[in-house]
C-alpha angles and dihedrals in degrees: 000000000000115000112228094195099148093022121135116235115172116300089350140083107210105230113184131348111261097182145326137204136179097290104028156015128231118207130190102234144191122217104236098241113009083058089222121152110237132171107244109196117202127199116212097226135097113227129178137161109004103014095044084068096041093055090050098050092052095041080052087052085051096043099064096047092110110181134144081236106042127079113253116238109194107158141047151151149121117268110194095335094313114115120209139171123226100213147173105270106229102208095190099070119231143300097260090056090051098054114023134235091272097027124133111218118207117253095245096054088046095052085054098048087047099044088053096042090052076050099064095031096053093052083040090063095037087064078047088242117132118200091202084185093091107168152130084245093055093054116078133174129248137219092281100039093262108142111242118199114230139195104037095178124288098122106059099052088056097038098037091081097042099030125057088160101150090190094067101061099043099105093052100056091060079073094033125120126227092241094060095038079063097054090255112102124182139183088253089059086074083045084059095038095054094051092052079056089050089047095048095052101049084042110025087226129098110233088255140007150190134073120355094263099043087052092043087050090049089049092056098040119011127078117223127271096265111256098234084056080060100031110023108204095032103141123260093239102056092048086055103056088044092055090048087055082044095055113135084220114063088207084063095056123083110289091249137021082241092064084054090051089056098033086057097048092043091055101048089047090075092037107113129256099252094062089053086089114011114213084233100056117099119246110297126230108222120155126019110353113181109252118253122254113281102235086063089062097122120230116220121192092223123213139262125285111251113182118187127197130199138014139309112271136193101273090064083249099175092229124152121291123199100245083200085093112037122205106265114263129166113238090198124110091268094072110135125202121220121272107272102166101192086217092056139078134185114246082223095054102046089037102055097352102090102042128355095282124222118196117189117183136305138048099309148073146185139169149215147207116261098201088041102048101020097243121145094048140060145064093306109060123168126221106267117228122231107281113263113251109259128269107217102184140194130217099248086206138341121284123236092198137031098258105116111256124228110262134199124222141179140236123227105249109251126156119295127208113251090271138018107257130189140201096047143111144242140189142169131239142165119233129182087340086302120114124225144170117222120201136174121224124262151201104289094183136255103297093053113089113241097022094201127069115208100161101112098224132216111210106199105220085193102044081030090219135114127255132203101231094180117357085213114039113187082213109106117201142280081034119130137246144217141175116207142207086286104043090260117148125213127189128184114234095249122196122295116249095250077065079229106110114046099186117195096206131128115215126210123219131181108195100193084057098028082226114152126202122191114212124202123210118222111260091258089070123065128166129158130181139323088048131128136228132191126189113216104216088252119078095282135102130204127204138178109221092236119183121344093188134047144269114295091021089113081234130170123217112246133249097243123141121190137176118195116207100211103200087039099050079219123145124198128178118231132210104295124260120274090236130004108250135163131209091028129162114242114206139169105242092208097252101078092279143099134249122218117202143167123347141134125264097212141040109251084059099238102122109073122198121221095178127109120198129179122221108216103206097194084065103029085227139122136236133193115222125223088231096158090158087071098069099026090045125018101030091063091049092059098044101048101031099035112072116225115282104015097100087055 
């Protein structure tokens, strides 16, 4: 780090460091000829052309947010690459410096910081900007103790594309809502963030805890320790409204982070006078406490501006809502949160919610996480399936240990073909502003005639019936699917159901004509079923070689790698897998590259794989990752929360 003390930026002369973080530095400075004391953030990092632009047009965003609790930003620009803030200076340190990581705030005091910061957010998304930054570090005080909030975004929308560094956001995604975990932010995340603050300071606790991913996991699928576990003798009343804001589902939150603010109020204002200072709570600072040195003022990098416009609509979009008119919700004391059994997860949010999953072919799935690994952003995306109807369980019994306890759920009723099938696939595209689901036919058994199903279906999302696309597909069964930058579809050939014909052969299908191409590798190319296959977004495909024999063979996939350039009918084979496996996920890792997970080695689908390995195209190698939270972690929560056959 340089110091810039005595630089020049703008209209002011830096004069001593405040603070600095990984991103930025904060200086106390001095404007050149009206003599007045600002705070000049500088962002360590060098932008011309586009993101210069960028950075001006979001600093102007920030610029014209004018609220009593929000921090004024009234200069900005960029002098000789180097971005850097003009901003209020905040003598009286932060939130977080007030009151300790551990500390227990008084009520009262809570019920203040909360009602001023509603206040700024709701003026915030009126203006249809999110902060997405909601934490004890981002709210300073000001000259007269009323509580400013910092950091709305400029950083991470110059940074995001230089910097992947996950340790530096570690001590964000303890606040950080699933939603946004999931690249989909919404005014109702700093609804969630702010009551992770709430929760922290009546129990000194962050709701969880641990490395990023574990706590990224947490965020996405597991409810929240209840607060009278932490705090025994907290009202009813005030853990409910906490566990609303906490709602994995932001539809399930108040309507506006203004209804939080009163619900909140309205319920501490029947909570009994013993639980108004705990015995256990450490001294409080009320009144004047004597600001911390200034060389202690943290430095937080922000996040990026999201506006939304609009309203909610039936696909859950997470789009903009007027928080002018908030969702109804009783304030009395027979306000009940949303389930949340701590035994029980959603398929949907086990399924897309952690990272972005990508499901190719097959009987099995995985899943990654986006901000570990990358995936999810980049120059190489990958087509993203409809999403899975939603699993909305229910505890079959009370545990009487920890260890998570089966569940049973239920699936909203939608039309069915005639009989059940197996061994098929299904994705989701969108098609002249219509949605559809197209799958392949299956194996129906054996007293079914005929057993096998070889029609290729259209499900309407909008009519909600089922369509026959092409009464006779070439494609045969446990083969994989893909959509690519042009709506194309492309399906491998699969295996036929006597388990006697494997066919490598790639099938071309146009879904606004219904035309079909076959395409034959090269001999030098072979690939079956139980593969999987990802599109780059960029004219290429991608395809793992799966089983060449048949069930009961005691066969292992192969090792072969493949890339299909579509305009140029050419095929290449690529460094060899580091194991053969079949039913794998295929991801980008965010860096140009690929990501390999889960899978089975054999065919009868005994031998399960817990490596990860990522495929570095600019070097056509492979690379095993250290991924130790995929066996500690989310193996056991598929084994023990997922009943049997569900993720098949």
């Amino acid at each position: 780090m340089v110091d810039r003390s005595g630089q020049q930026l703008g209209s002011y002369r830096l004069i001593r460091l405040l603070g600095h973080g990984g991103f930025a530095e904060v200086y106390l400075g001095e404007h050149v000829r009206l003599n007045s004391y600002a705070a000049v953030k500088v962002l360590n990092m060098q932008l011309g052309g586009s993101d210069a632009e960028s950075f001006q047009r979001e600093a102007h965003t920030i610029a014209r947010l004018l609220h009593p609790h929000i921090i004024r930003v009234f200069d900005y620009d960029v002098a000789e690459g180097t971005p850097f803030l003009v901003m209020d200076y905040a003598p009286n340190g932060t939130l977080r410096s007030r009151h300790p990581k551990g500390a227990r705030v008084p009520v009262a005091n809570i019920v203040s910081y909360v009602k001023q910061m509603a206040e700024a957010l709701q003026y915030a998304h009126s203006q249809k900007v999110i902060h997405r930054d909601i934490k004890p570090e981002n709210m300073l005080l000001g000259r007269n103790d009323e509580v400013l909030l910092s950091d709305f975004g400029i950083a991470t929308a110059t940074q995001s594309s230089r910097y992947q560094h996950t340790q530096e956001i570690v001590g964000t995604v303890a606040y950080m809502a699933p939603e946004q975990i999931q690249g989909k932010p919404h005014p109702a995340s700093d609804q969630y963030a702010l009551g992770v603050v709430v929760y922290e300071w009546l129990s000194g606790a962050r709701p969880f805890s641990g490395s990023f991913t574990e706590v990224a996991i947490q965020q996405v699928v597991a409810p929240p320790q209840p607060l009278h576990e932490r705090v025994p003798g907290i009202p009813q009343q005030i853990e409910q409204v906490i566990m609303i804001a906490l709602a994995k589902d932001l539809h399930q939150r108040f309507g506006s982070i203004t209804a939080f603010a009163n619900a909140l109020e309205q319920a501490c204002k029947t909570q009994p006078s013993s639980f108004a200072a705990p015995a256990s709570m450490p001294p409080a600072h009320i009144g004047f406490v004597p600001p911390p040195p200034v060389l202690e003022a943290p430095v937080t990098t922000g996040p990026t501006i999201q506006a939304f416009e609009g309203e909610y609509n039936a696909s859950n979009t997470p789009v903009f809502q007027d928080p002018s008119t908030p969702r109804p919700v009783s304030y009395s004391t027979s306000i009940t949160p949303p389930p949340q059994d701590r035994r029980t997860i959603s398929r949907r949010a086990m399924l897309i919610g952690l990272a972005g999953l990508v499901v190719v072919g097959g009987t099995a799935a995985g899943f990654a996480l986006a901000n570990h690994l990358g995936v999810g952003s980049g120059t190489v995306t990958t087509p993203v399936p409809g999403s899975p109807t939603t699993v909305k369980p229910s505890p079959t019994g009370a545990a009487s240990t920890p260890t998570p306890a089966p569940f049973s759920g239920t699936w909203s009723s939608l039309p069915s073909l005639l009989a059940p099938e197996a061994d098929n696939v299904a994705i989701h595209i969108r098609l002249q502003q219509h949605d559809y689901i197209y799958m392949t036919g299956g194996n129906r058994g054996s007293t079914f005639t005929p057993p096998n199903d070889d029609a290729l279906y259209r499900y309407d999302t909008a009519a909600m019936q089922w369509e026959i696309a092409m009464s006779t597909f070439p494609g045969m069964f446990n083969n994989s699917v893909v959509q690519d930058e042009h709506n194309t579809l492309f399906f491998t050939g699969g295996y036929s159901p006597d388990n006697q014909a494997i066919a490598t052969l790639l099938y071309k299908y146009q879904p606004a004509t219904g035309n079909v191409q076959t395409i034959t590798p090269p001999a030098s190319i072979t690939f079956g079923y139980g593969g999987s296959m990802i599109a780059d977004q960029q004219g290429h495909l991608f395809l793992t070689q799966g089983y060449m024999h048949g069930f009961g063979t005691h066969t292992s996939a192969g090792t072969g790698w493949y890339r299909y350039d579509i305009a140029q009918n050419q095929w290449a084979t690529l460094a060899p897998l580091p194991v053969g496996v079949g039913y794998t996920v295929l991801a980008p890792d965010g860096h140009g590259g690929l990501v390999l997970l889960g899978g089975v080695t054999d065919t009868e689908q005994k031998n399960g794989s817990t490596a990860i390995y990522r495929y570095r195209m600019a070097s056509n190698s492979w690379t095993t990752e250290q991924m130790w939270w995929w066996a500690d972690m989310i193996q056991p929560i598929i084994t023990s929360w997922i009943p049997p056959g569900l993720l098949t």
